[in-house]
N, CA, C and O atoms as a GROMACS GRO file, in nm:
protein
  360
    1UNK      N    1   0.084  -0.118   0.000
    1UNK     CA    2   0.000   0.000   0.000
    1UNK      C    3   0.089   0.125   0.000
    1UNK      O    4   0.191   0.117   0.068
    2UNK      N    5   0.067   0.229  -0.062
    2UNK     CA    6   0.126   0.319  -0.066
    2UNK      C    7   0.142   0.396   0.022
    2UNK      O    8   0.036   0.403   0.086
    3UNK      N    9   0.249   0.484   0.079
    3UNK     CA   10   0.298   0.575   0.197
    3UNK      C   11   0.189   0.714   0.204
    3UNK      O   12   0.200   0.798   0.115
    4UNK      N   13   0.100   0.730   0.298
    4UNK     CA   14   0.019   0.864   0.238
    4UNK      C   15   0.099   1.032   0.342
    4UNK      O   16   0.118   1.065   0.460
    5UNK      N   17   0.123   1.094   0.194
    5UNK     CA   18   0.154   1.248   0.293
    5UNK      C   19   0.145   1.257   0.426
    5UNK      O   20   0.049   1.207   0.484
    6UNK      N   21   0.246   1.324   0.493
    6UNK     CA   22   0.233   1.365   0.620
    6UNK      C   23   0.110   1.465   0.599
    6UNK      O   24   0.101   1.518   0.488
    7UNK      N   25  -0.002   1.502   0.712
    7UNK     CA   26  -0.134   1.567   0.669
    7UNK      C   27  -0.204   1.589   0.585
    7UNK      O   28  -0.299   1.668   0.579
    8UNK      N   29  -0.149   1.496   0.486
    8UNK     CA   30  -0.246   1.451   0.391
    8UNK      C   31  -0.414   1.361   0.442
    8UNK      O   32  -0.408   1.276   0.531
    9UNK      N   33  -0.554   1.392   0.373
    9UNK     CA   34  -0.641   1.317   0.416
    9UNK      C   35  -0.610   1.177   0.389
    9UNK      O   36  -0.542   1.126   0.301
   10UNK      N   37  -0.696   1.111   0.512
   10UNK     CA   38  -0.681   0.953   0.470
   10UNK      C   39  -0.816   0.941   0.393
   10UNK      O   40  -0.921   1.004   0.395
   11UNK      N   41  -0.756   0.800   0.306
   11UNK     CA   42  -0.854   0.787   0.161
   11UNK      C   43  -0.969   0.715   0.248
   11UNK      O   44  -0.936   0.693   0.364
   12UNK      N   45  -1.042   0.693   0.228
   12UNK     CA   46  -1.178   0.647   0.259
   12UNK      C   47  -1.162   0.495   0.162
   12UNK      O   48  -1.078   0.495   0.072
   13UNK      N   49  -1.219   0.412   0.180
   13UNK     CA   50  -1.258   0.296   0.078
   13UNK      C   51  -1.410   0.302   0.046
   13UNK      O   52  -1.509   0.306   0.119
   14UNK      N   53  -1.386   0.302  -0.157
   14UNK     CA   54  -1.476   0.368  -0.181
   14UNK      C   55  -1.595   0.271  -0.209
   14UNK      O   56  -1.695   0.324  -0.256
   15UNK      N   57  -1.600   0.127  -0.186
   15UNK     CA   58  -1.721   0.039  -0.174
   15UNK      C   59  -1.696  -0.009  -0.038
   15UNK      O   60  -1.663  -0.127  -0.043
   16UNK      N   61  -1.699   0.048   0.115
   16UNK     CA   62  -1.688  -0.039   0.186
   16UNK      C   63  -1.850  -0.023   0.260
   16UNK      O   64  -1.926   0.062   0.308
   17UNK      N   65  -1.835  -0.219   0.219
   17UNK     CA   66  -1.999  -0.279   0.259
   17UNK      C   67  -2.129  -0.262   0.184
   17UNK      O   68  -2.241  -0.289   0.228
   18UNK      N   69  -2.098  -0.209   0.051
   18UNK     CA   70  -2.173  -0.176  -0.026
   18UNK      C   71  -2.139  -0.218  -0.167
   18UNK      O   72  -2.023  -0.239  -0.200
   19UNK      N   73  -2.250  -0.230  -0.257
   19UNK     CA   74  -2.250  -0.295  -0.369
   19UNK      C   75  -2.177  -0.158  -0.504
   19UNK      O   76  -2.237  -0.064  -0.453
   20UNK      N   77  -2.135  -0.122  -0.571
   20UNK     CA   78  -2.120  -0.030  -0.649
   20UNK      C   79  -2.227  -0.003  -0.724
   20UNK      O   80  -2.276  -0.102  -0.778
   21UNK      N   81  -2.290   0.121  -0.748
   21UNK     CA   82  -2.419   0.098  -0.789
   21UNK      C   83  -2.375   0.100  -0.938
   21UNK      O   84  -2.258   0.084  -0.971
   22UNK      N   85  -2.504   0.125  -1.047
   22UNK     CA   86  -2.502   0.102  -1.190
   22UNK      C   87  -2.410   0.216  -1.254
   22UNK      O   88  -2.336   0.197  -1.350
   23UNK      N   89  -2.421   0.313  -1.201
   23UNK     CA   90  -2.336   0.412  -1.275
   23UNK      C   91  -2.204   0.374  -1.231
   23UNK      O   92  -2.123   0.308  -1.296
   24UNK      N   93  -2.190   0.414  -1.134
   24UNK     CA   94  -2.008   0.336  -1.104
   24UNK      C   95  -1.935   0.219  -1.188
   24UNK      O   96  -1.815   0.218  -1.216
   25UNK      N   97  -2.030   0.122  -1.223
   25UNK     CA   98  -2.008   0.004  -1.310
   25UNK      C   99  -2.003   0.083  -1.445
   25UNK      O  100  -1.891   0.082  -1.496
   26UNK      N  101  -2.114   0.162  -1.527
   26UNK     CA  102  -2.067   0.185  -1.644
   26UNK      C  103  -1.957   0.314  -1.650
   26UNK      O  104  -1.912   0.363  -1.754
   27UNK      N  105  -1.935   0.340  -1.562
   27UNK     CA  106  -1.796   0.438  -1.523
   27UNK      C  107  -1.684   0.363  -1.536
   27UNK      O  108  -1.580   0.397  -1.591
   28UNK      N  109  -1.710   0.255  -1.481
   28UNK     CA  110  -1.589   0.191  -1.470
   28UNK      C  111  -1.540   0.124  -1.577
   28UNK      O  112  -1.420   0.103  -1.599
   29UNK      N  113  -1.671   0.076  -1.674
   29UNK     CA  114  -1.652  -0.017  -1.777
   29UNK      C  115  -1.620   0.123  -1.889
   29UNK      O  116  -1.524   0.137  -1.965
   30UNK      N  117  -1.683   0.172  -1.877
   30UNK     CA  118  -1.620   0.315  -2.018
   30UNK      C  119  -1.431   0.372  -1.999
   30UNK      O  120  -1.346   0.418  -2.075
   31UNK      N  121  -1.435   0.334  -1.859
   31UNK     CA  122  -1.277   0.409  -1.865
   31UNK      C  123  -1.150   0.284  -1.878
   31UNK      O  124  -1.035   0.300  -1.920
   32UNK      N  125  -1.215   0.158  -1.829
   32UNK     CA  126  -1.144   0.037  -1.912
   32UNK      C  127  -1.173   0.003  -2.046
   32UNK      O  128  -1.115  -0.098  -2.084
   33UNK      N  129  -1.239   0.052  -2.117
   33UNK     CA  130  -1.216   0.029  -2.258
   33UNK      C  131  -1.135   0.147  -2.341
   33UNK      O  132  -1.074   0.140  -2.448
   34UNK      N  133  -1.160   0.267  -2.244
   34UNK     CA  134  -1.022   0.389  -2.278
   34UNK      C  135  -0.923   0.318  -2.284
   34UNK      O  136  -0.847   0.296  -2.378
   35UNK      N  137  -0.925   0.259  -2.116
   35UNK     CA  138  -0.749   0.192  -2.116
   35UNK      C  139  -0.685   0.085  -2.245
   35UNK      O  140  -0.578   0.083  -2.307
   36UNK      N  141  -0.822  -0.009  -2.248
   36UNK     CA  142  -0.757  -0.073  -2.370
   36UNK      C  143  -0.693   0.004  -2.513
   36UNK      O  144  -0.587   0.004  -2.576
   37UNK      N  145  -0.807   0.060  -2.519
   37UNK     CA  146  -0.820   0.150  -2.669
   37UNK      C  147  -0.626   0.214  -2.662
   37UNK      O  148  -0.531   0.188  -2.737
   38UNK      N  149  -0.633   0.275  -2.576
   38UNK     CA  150  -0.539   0.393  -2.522
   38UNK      C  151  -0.358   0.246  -2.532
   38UNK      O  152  -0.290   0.216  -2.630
   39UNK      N  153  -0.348   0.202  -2.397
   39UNK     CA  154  -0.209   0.135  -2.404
   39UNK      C  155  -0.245  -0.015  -2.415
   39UNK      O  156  -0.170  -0.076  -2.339
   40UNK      N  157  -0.350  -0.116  -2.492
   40UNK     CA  158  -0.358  -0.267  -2.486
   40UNK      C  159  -0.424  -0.283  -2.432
   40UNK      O  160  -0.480  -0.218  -2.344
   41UNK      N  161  -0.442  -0.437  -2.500
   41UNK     CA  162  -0.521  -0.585  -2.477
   41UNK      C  163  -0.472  -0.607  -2.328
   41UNK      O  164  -0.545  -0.666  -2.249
   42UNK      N  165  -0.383  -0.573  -2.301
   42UNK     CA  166  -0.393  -0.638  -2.130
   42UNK      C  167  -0.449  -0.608  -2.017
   42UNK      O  168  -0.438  -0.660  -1.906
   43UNK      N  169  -0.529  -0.492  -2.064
   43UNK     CA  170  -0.663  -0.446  -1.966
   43UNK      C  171  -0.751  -0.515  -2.038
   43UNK      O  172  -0.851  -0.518  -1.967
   44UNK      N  173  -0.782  -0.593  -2.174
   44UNK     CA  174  -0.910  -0.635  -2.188
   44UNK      C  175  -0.964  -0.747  -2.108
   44UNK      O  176  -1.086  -0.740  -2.106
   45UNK      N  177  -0.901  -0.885  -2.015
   45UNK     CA  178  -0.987  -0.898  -1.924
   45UNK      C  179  -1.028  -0.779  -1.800
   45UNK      O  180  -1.135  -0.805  -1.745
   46UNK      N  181  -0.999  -0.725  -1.777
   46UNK     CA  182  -1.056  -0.612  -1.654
   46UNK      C  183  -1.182  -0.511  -1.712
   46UNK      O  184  -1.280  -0.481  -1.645
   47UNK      N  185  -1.156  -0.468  -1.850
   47UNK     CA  186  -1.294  -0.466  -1.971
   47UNK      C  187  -1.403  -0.572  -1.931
   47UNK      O  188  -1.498  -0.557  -1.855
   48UNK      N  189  -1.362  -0.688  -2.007
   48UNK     CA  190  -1.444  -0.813  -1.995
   48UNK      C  191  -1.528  -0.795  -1.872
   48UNK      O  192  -1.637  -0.738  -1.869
   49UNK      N  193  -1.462  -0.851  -1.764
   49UNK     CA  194  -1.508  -0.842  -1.680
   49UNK      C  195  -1.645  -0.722  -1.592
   49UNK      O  196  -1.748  -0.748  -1.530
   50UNK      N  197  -1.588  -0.612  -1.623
   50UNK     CA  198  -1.672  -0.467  -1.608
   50UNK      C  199  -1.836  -0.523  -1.693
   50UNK      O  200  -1.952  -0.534  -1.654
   51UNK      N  201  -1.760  -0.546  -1.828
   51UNK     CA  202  -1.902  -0.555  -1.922
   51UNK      C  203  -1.971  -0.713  -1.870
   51UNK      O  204  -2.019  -0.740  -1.980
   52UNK      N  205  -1.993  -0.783  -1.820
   52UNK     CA  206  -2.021  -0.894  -1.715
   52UNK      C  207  -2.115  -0.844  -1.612
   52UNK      O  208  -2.230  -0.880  -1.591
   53UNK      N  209  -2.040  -0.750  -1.549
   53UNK     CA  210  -2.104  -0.717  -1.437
   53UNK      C  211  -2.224  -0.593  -1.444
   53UNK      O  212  -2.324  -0.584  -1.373
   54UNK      N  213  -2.189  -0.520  -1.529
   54UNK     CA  214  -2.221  -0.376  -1.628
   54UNK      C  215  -2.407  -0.465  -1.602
   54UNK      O  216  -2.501  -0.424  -1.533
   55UNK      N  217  -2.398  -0.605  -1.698
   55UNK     CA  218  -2.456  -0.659  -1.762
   55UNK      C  219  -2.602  -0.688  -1.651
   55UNK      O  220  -2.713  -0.642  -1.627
   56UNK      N  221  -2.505  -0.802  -1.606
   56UNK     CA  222  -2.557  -0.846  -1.449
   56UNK      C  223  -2.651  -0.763  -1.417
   56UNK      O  224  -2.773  -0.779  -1.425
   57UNK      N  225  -2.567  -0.640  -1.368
   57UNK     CA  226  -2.650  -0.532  -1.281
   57UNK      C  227  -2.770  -0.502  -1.342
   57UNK      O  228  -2.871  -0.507  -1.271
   58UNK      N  229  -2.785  -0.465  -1.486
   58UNK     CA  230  -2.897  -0.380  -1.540
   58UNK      C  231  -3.004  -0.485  -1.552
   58UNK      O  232  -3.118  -0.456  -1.587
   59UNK      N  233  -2.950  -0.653  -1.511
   59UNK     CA  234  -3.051  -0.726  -1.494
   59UNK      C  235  -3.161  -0.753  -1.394
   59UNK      O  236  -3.282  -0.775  -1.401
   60UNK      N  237  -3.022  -0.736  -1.250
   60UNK     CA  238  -3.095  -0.752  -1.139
   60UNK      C  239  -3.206  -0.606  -1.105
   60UNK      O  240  -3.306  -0.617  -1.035
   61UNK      N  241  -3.175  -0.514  -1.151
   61UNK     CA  242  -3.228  -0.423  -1.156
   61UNK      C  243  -3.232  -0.331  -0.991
   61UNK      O  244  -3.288  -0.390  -0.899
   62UNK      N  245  -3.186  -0.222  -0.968
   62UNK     CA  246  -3.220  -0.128  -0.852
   62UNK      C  247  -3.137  -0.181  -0.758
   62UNK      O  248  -3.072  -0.283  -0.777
   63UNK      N  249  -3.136  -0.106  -0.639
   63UNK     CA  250  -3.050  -0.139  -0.541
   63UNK      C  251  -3.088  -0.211  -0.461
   63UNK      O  252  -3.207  -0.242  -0.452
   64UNK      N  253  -2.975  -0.265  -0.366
   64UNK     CA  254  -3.022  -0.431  -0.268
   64UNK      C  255  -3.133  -0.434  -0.206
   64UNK      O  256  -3.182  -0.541  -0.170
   65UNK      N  257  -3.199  -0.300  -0.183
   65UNK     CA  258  -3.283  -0.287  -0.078
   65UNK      C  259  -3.430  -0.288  -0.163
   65UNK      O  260  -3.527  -0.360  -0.143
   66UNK      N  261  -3.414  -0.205  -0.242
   66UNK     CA  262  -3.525  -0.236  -0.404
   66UNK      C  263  -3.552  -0.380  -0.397
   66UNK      O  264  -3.662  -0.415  -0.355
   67UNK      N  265  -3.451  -0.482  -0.439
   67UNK     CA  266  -3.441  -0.584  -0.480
   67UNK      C  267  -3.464  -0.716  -0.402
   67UNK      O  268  -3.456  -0.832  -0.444
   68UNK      N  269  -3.499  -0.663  -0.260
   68UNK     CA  270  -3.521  -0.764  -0.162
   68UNK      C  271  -3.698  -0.707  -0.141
   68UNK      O  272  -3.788  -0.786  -0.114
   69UNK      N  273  -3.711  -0.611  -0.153
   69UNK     CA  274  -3.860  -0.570  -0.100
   69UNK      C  275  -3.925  -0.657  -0.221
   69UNK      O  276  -4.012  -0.742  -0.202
   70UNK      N  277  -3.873  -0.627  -0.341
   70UNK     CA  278  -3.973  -0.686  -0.492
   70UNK      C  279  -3.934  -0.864  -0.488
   70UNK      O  280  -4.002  -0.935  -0.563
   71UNK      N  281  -3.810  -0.943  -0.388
   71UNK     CA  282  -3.875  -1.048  -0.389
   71UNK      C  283  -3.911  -1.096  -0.295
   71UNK      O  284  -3.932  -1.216  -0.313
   72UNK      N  285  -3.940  -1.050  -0.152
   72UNK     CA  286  -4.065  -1.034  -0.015
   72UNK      C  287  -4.172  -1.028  -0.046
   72UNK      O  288  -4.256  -1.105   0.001
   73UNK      N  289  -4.200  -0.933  -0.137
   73UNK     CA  290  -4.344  -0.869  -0.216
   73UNK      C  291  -4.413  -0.995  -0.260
   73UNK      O  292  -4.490  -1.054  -0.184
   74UNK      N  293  -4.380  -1.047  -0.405
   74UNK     CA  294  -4.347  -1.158  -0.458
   74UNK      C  295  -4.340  -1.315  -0.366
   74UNK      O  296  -4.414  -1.406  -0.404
   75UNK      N  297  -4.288  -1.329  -0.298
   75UNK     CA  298  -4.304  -1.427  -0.219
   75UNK      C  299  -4.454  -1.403  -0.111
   75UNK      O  300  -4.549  -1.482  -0.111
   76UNK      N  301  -4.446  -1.300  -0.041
   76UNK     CA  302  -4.600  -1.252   0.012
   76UNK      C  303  -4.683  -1.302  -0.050
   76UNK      O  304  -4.730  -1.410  -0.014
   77UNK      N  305  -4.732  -1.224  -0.182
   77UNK     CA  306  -4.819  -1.273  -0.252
   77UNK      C  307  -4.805  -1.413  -0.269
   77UNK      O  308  -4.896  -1.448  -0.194
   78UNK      N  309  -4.755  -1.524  -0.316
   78UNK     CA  310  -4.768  -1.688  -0.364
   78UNK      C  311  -4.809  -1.721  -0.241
   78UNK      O  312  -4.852  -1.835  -0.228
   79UNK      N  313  -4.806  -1.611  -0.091
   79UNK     CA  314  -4.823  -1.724   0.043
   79UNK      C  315  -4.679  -1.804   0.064
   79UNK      O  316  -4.671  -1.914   0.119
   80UNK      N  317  -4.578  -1.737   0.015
   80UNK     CA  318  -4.454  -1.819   0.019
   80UNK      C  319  -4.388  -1.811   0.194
   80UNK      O  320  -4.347  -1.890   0.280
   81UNK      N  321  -4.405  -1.688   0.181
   81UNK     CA  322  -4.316  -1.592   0.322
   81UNK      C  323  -4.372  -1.671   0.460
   81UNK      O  324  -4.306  -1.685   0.563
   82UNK      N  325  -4.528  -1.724   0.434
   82UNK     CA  326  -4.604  -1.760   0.553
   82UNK      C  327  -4.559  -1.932   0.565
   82UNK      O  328  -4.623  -2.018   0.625
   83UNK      N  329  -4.470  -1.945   0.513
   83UNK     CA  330  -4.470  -2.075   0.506
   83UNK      C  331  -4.322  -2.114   0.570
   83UNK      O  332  -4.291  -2.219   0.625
   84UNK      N  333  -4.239  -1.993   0.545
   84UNK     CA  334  -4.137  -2.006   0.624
   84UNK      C  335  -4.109  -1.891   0.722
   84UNK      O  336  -4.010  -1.819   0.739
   85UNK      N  337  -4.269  -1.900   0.798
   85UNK     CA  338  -4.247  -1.808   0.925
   85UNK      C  339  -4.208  -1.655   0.923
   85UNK      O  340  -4.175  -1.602   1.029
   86UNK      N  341  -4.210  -1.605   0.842
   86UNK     CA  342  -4.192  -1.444   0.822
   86UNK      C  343  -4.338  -1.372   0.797
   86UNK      O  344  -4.433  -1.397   0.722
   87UNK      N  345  -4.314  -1.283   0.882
   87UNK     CA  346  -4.452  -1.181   0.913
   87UNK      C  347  -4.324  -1.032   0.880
   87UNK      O  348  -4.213  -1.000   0.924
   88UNK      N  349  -4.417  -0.981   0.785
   88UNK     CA  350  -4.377  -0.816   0.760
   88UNK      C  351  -4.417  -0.737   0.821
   88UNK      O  352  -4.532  -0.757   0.860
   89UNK      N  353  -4.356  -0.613   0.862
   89UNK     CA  354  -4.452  -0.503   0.943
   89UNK      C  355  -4.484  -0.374   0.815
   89UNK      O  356  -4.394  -0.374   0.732
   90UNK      N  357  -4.571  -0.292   0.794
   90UNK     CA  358  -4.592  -0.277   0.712
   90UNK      C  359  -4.625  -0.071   0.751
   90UNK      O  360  -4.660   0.004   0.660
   0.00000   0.00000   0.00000
């Protein structure tokens, strides 16, 4: 890890405990295909990869908390939730 400035701020970590949301991903995937474009193929798995996840994401759709209510919701309704003991407060 690198030595940081004497009174220099300390860096923060910039996903800690959290998912990167969708823009961060196509941020990330647009400035690795600079990199390729720009100095090589040897950023194109770290490309690859971005466009994977890029992918993923716009599938699962919305954030974790979105994405757990719509399949609670979803399970509620089939009578699923009552079956393995979960009561919502509402």
């Amino acid at each position: 890890m690198p030595r940081q400035q004497p009174g220099a701020p300390k860096r923060k970590p910039r996903f800690q405990n959290r998912e990167p949301t969708l823009v961060e991903i196509e941020e990330a995937t647009l400035y690795s295909a600079y990199l390729v474009e720009k100095l090589g193929e040897q950023y194109a798995p770290i490309m690859d990869r971005l466009v994977i996840e890029l992918e993923e994401a716009r599938k699962r759709g919305g954030s974790p908390t979105e994405r757990s209510k719509r399949i609670l919701d979803e399970a509620e309704a089939d009578g699923r939730l009552a079956a393995v003991n979960i009561t919502r407060k509402r």
